[in-house]
C-alpha positions in Angstrom: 9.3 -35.9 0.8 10.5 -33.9 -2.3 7.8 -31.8 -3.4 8.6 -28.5 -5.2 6.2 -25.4 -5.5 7.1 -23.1 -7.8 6.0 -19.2 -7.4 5.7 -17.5 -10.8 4.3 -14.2 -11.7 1.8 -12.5 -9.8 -0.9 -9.7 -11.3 -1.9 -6.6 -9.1 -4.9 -4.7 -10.7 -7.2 -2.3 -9.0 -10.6 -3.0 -9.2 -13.5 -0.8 -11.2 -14.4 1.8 -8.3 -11.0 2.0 -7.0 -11.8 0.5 -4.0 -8.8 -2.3 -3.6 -7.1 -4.7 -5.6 -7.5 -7.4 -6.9 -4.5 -9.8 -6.9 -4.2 -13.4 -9.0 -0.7 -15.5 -7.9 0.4 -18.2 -10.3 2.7 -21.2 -9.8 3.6 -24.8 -10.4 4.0 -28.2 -8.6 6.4 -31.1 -8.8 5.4 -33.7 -6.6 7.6 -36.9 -5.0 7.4 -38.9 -8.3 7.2 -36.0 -11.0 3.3 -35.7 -10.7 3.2 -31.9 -12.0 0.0 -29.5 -11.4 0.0 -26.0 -12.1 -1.8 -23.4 -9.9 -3.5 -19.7 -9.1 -4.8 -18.3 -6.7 -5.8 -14.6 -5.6 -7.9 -12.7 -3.5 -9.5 -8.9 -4.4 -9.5 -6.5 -1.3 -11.8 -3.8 -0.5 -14.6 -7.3 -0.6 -16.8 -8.6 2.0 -17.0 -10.8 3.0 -13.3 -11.7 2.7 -12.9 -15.2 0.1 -10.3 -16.1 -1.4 -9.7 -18.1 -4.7 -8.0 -21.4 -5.5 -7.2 -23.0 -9.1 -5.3 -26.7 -9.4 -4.9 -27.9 -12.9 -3.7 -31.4 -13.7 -3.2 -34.1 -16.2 -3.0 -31.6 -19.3 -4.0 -33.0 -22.6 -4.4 -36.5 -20.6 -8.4 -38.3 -20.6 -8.3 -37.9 -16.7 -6.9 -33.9 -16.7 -9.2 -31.9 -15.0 -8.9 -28.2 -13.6 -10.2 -27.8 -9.5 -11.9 -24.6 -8.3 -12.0 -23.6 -5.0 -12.6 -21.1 -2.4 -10.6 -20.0 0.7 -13.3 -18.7 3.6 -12.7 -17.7 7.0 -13.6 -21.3 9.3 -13.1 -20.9 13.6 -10.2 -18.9 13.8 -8.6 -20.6 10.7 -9.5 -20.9 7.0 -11.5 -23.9 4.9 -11.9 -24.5 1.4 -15.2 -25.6 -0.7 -15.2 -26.4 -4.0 -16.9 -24.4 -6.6 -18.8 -24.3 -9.9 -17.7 -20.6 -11.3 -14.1 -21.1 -12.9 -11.4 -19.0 -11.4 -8.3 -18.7 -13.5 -6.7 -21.2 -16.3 -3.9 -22.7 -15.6 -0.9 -24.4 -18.1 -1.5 -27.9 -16.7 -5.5 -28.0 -16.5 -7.9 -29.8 -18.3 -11.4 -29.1 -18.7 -13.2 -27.0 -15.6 -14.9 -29.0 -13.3 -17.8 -28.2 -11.8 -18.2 -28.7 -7.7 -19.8 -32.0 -8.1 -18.0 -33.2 -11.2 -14.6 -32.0 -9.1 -16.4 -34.6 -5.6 -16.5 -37.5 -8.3 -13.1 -37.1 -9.9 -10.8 -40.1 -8.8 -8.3 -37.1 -8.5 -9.7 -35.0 -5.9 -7.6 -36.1 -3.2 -4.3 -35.1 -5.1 -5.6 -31.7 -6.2 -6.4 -30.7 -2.2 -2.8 -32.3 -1.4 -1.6 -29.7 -3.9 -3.9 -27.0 -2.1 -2.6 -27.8 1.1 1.2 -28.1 -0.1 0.7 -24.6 -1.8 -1.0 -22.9 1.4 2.1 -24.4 3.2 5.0 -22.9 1.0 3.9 -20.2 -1.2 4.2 -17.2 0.6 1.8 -15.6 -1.8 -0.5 -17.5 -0.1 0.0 -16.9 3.1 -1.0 -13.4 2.2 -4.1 -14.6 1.4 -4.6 -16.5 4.4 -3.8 -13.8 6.5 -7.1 -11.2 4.7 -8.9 -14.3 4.7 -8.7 -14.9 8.5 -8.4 -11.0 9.0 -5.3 -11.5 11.7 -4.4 -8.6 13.5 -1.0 -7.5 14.9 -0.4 -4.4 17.1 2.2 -1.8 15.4 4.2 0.8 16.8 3.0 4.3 15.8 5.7 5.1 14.1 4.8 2.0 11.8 1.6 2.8 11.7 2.1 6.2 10.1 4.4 5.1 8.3 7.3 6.6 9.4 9.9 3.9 9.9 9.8 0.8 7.8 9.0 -2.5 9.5 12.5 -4.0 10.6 11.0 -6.5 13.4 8.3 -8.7 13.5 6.9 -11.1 16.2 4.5 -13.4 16.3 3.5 -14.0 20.2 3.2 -17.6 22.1 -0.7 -16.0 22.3 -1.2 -15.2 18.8 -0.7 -11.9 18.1 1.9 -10.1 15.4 4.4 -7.3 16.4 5.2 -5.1 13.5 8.2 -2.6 15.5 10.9 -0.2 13.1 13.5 1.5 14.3 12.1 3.2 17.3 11.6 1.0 20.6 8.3 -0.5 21.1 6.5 1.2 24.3 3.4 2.7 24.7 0.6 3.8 22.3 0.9 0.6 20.3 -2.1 0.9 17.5 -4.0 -2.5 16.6 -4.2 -2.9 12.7 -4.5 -6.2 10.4 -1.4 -8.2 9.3 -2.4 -8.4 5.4 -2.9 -4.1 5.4 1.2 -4.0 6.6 1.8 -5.9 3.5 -0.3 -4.2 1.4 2.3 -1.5 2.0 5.2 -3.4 2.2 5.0 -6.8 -0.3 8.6 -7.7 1.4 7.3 -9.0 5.0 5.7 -12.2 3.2 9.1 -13.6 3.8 8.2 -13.6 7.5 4.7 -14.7 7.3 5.6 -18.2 8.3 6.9 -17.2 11.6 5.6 -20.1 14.3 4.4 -19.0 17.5 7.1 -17.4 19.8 9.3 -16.7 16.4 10.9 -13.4 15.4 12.5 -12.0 12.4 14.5 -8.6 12.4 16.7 -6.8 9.3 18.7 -3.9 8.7 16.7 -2.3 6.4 14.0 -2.6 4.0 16.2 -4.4 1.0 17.9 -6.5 3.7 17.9 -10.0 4.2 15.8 -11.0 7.4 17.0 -12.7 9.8 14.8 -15.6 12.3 15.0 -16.7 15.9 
C-alpha cells in the first residue's frame, strides 16, 4: 500500500523551570488514493506522569474537515491513545477542533486513528515518543553512560532489552538507564529505533551511516 508520511520540522524548547523540554514534531500524510492529513505530535520531559500528544488534521476548508486530538499513555507494557477535548497543536490540513465526543461521532474517526497508527509506525519522531511514553530501558556500557564514547552499536535483545555499546567492548559494569534519555543526548539513534527484536545496528562514527543486521 502506498502511503507517504512526511517528517517536517520539529521545535525543541525548554520548559519555564528548566526542568526538560518540551518537544512538538510536525508532518504530513498521503494516503493510497491521495487522501492527505497533516499532523503533530510532541511530548515535554521532566512530566509525570509521562503523556504524550497527538494532532490529525483533515479535510481543510471541506464541510466534513475536522482536527483529532489525542493522547499517547503508557497501556501493559505498550502505549494507547484516548481522545481529548484540550486542543494540542494546529495543523495546515485541520478543520475545526473537535472535542472527544464530537471526534467518537465524526464519520472520520477511523481514518484519523489509521493516520495515528501509520505515523507511530514510520516517523521516527515518534518513536521517540513512544519510547518516554513506555519508559523502555536499555543497559549501557559505562563508557556510554558517562559519556565518553559515542554510541556506535545498538541491540535490541530477543528478550526486550536495548544495548547501547561505543567503542570499548561491552563486559562488566553495564549501567541500566532509559532508551529515550540516550537520545536526549544523541537525536541521531532515532534512526535505529525501529530495530525488531534480535536486530542490530552498528556505524563508524557519530555522522556515519548505520548500518542493520
Amino acid at each position: 500500500m502506498n502511503v507517504d508520511v512526511i517528517p517536517g520540522r520539529m521545535i525543541e524548547v525548554p520548559t519555564a523551570d528548566a526542568s526538560g523540554m518540551d518537544r512538538r514534531a510536525f508532518g504530513e500524510f498521503v494516503g493510497p488514493q491521495g487522501e492527505l492529513a497533516s499532523y503533530a505530535l510532541g511530548w515535554t520531559t521532566g512530566s509525570d506522569p509521562h503523556a504524550g500528544r497527538i494532532t490529525i488534521g483533515i479535510g481543510a476548508g471541506n464541510p466534513g474537515g475536522a482536527t483529532f486530538h489525542a493522547v499517547v499513555r503508557p497501556y501493559q507494557g505498550s502505549h494507547a491513545y484516548g481522545l481529548v477535548d484540550d486542543p494540542f497543536e494546529q495543523v495546515p490540513q485541520g478543520g475545526p477542533d473537535l472535542t472527544a465526543e464530537q471526534a467518537r461521532a465524526h464519520e472520520d474517526l477511523p481514518f484519523a486513528w489509521w493516520v495515528v497508527d501509520r505515523v507511530m509506525e514510520r516517523d521516527p519522531r515518534a518513536w521517540w515518543m513512544r519510547h518516554w511514553v513506555v519508559g523502555t530501558q536499555c543497559i549501557q556500557t559505562a563508557q556510554v553512560f558517562e559519556q565518553q564514547e559515542p554510541i556506535l552499536h545498538v541491540g535490541h535483545d530477543e528478550d526486550g532489552w536495548w544495548q547501547l555499546i561505543g567503542s570499548s567492548h561491552a563486559g562488566p559494569g553495564g549501567k541500566i538507564g532509559h532508551l529515550w534519555h540516550a537520545i536526549d543526548e544523541d537525536p541521531t539513534l532515532q534512526d535505529v529505533l525501529d530495530l525488531p527484536v534480535g536486530s542490530r545496528a552498528t556505524r563508524e562514527g557519530v555522522a556515519r551511516m548505520w548500518t542493520k543486521t
